[in-house]
Residue, then its C-alpha position, 0 to 999 in steps of 0.5 A: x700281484x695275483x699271487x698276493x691277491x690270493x695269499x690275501x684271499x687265503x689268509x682272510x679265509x682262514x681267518x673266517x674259518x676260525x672265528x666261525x668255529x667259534x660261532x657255534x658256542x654261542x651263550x644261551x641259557x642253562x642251569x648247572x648242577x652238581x652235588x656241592x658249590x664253592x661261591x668264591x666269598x663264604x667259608x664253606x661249600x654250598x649242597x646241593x650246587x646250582x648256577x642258573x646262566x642266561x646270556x653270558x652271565x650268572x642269573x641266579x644261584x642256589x635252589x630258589x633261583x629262577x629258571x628260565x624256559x627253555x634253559x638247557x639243564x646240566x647236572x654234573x654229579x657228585x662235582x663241585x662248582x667253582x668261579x673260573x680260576x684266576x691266575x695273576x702271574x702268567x707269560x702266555x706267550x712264552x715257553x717252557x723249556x728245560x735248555x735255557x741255552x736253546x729257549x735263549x736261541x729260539x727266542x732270537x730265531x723264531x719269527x713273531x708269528x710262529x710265536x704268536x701261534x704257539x702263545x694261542x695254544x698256550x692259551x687255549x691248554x691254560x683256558x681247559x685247565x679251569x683258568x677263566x682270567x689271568x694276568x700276563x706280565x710280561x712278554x714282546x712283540x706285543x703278542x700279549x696285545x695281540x693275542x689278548x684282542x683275537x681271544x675277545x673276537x672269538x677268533x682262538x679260545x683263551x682266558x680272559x687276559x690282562x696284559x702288560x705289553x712288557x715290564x718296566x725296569x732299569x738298565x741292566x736289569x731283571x726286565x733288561x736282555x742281559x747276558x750278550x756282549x755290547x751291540x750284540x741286540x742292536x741299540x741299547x733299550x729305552x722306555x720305549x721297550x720297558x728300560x728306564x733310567x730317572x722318574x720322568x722315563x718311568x713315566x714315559x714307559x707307564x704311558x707307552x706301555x699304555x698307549x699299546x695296549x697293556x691293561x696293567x703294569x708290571x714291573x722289576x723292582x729288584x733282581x731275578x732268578x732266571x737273569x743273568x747279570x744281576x743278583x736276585x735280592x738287589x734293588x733296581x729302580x729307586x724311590x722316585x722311579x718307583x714313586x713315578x711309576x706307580x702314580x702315573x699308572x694309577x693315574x690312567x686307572x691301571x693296576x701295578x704289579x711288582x717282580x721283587x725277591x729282595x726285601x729292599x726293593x720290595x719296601x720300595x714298591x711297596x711305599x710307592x703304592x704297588x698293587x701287589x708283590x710277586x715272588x718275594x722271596x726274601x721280604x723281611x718283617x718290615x716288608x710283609x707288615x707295610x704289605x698288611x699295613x698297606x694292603x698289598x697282595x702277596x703273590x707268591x708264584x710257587x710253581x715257579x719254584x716247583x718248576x725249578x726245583x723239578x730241573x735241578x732234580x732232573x739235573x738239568x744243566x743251569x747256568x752257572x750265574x743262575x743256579x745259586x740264585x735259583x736254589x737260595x730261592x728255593x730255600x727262602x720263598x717257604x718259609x716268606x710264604x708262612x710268615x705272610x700267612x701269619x701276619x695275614x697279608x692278602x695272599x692271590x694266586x699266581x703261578x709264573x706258567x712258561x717256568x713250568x709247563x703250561x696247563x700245569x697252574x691249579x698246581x698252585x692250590x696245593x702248593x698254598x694248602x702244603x704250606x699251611x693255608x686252609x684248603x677254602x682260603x686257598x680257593x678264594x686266593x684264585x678266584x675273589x682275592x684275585x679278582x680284587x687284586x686285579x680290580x675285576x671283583x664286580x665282574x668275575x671271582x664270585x659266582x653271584x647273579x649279574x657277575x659273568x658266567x665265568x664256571x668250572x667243575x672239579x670231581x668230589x669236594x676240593x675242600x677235602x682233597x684240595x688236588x682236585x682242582x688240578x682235574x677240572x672236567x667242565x669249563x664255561x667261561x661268559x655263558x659259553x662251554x669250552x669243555x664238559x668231559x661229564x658229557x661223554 
């Protein structure tokens, strides 16, 4: 019993000490310059760039903007300041690694704990790279809740996080556990953990996803890369389930999001009123113009075909059922991105982080301007697009008097040199500092 009362003792001692670590970098009052400004809405940079923050949130922005006595006033030098980053497709709480067969071992192997650790430096290494919000979609064990939660209590740094408990999809699906003989996982898997069979089962996972926590839904319209018993094109949830789905999520005012590289069930998701298309590698004209018709996003997660691309360079050793689909991809996804491009589909910023390495996700703005996309509209991709695309914009993405101090600085004009954005040197996220490399 003594032994008990002290580990408790222990643990909430630790606990103490990390959330008192954050005490220190209370939101006060500050005035941020440096030589040029990006505000996340106009089709140009701002010069000189000036953001006035006071208690958490953006007071006043440009030369005339009214500053406060006694705010603390930090001039960052030839840098830009930009809205944080948002990244709208990130599994935090997974890791990369280059042995899918070993990542597939220690994912049955580790304790949730441990997990739950190695998710909070995740998101901490995402949160330095600039990325002030993101939007998980996908995960388990509700560490995506949990480590949601302990980030709003101050208790470890991390981007603001959207969650969404797990995805939803049908049995034997890409949001499935497939590859293990029957019974090999226990009892089958039912709404209760994302896997649905008929419109009144997607309703009931919409509604537990819910009830747990999750802020947003995701969902497997059609196959995937990295599973291994579907083919990657094939739809997997049927007009109606996908119909159920998106009507119950709207219903408790949650937005949706829909993994799909198959131009069918893409149509699918899109006609049901999906949010937004992620990956895509293979949508058709008739897809991209429902999208430009509907009003659907585009989120194409380059980095993840970076990130695959990069192995199979290395010659890492893929499975056999997952190689092909891999590379067919690859071969596909550049020329959708274009054509969307073209059409003027909404296009966000998403990037897949766990299939790369983490931190790595500013990558994405280049990989959007490699393909033809102008340097400015891809930095309103990753801050006002997606914060319309995840229904935040009177938050966050733009920086405006009453939207929350959410801040970064990059080196020189990423306007000209777009990589820039991969070398953020200062991060505020809600008035608070959680890096200033200009400082030392």
């Amino acid at each position: 019993m003594k032994r008990r009362v002290f580990c408790m003792v222990a643990v909430s001692s630790i606990l103490a000490a990390a959330a008192n670590g954050q005490e220190h970098k209370t939101a006060k009052s500050y005035v941020l310059k440096a030589a040029r400004m990006f505000d996340g809405k106009s089709d140009a940079l701002t010069t000189p760039g000036l953001v006035v923050v006071r208690d958490g949130k953006i007071a006043g922005v440009g030369a005339n903007a009214s500053v406060p006595e006694g705010a603390e006033t930090i001039d960052l030098g030839d840098a830009t300041l930009l809205p944080g980053f948002i990244d709208a497709h990130t599994h935090i709480t997974m890791n990369y690694r280059e042995d899918y067969t070993r990542a597939m071992l220690e994912s049955l192997q580790k304790p949730v704990p441990e997990m739950a650790l190695e998710a909070s430096v995740n998101a901490r290494v995402t949160l330095l790279a600039g990325f002030t919000t993101v939007r998980d979609v996908g995960s388990g064990n509700y560490l995506d809740a949990g480590l949601r939660n302990a980030i709003n209590r101050g208790v470890v740094p991390g981007p603001r996080m959207l969650v969404a408990v797990h995805a939803i999809g049908a049995t034997g699906g890409h949001c499935d556990e497939t590859g293990f003989r029957e019974g090999a996982l226990g009892k089958e898997r039912g709404p209760e953990d994302g896997v649905v069979n008929g419109p009144d089962e997607a309703r009931r996972a919409v509604r537990l996803a819910h009830k747990y926590g999750a802020t947003v839904i995701k969902t497997c319209a059609t196959g995937g890369v990295l599973s291994l018993a579907d083919a990657v094109d094939t739809p997997q949830l049927t007009q109606a389930e996908l119909d159920a789905l998106v009507d119950e999520a709207h219903a408790l005012r949650l937005k949706t999001a829909a993994h799909a590289h198959g131009a069918e069930g893409a149509k699918r998701a899109i006609r049901a009123g999906i949010d937004s298309i992620e990956h895509g590698s293979f949508l058709d004209d008739e897809a991209l113009s429902l999208m430009k018709q509907k009003g659907t996003y585009y989120v194409p997660t380059l980095m993840a075909v970076q990130g695959l691309t990069e192995q199979i360079q290395k010659g890492v050793a893929i499975p056999p059922a997952i190689r092909p689909k891999a590379e067919a991809a690859i071969a596909a996804i550049h020329q959708t991105f274009g054509q969307a491009l073209a059409k003027g589909v909404k296009i966000g910023l998403g990037t897949d982080a766990a299939v790369y390495p983490h931190g790595r996700n500013a990558e994405e703005f280049h990989q959007m301007v490699d393909l033809g996309m102008k340097p400015i509209a891809a930095l309103k991709a990753g801050t006002s697009a997606d914060a319309d695309l995840l229904g935040m914009a009177d938050r966050i993405g733009t920086l405006e008097a009453g939207k929350l101090a959410d801040v970064v600085a990059v080196p020189g004009d990423p306007v000209v040199n777009i990589r820039q954005t991969e070398h953020v040197f200062f991060v505020m996220k809600e008035g608070v500092i959680y890096k200033n490399e200009k400082a030392k």
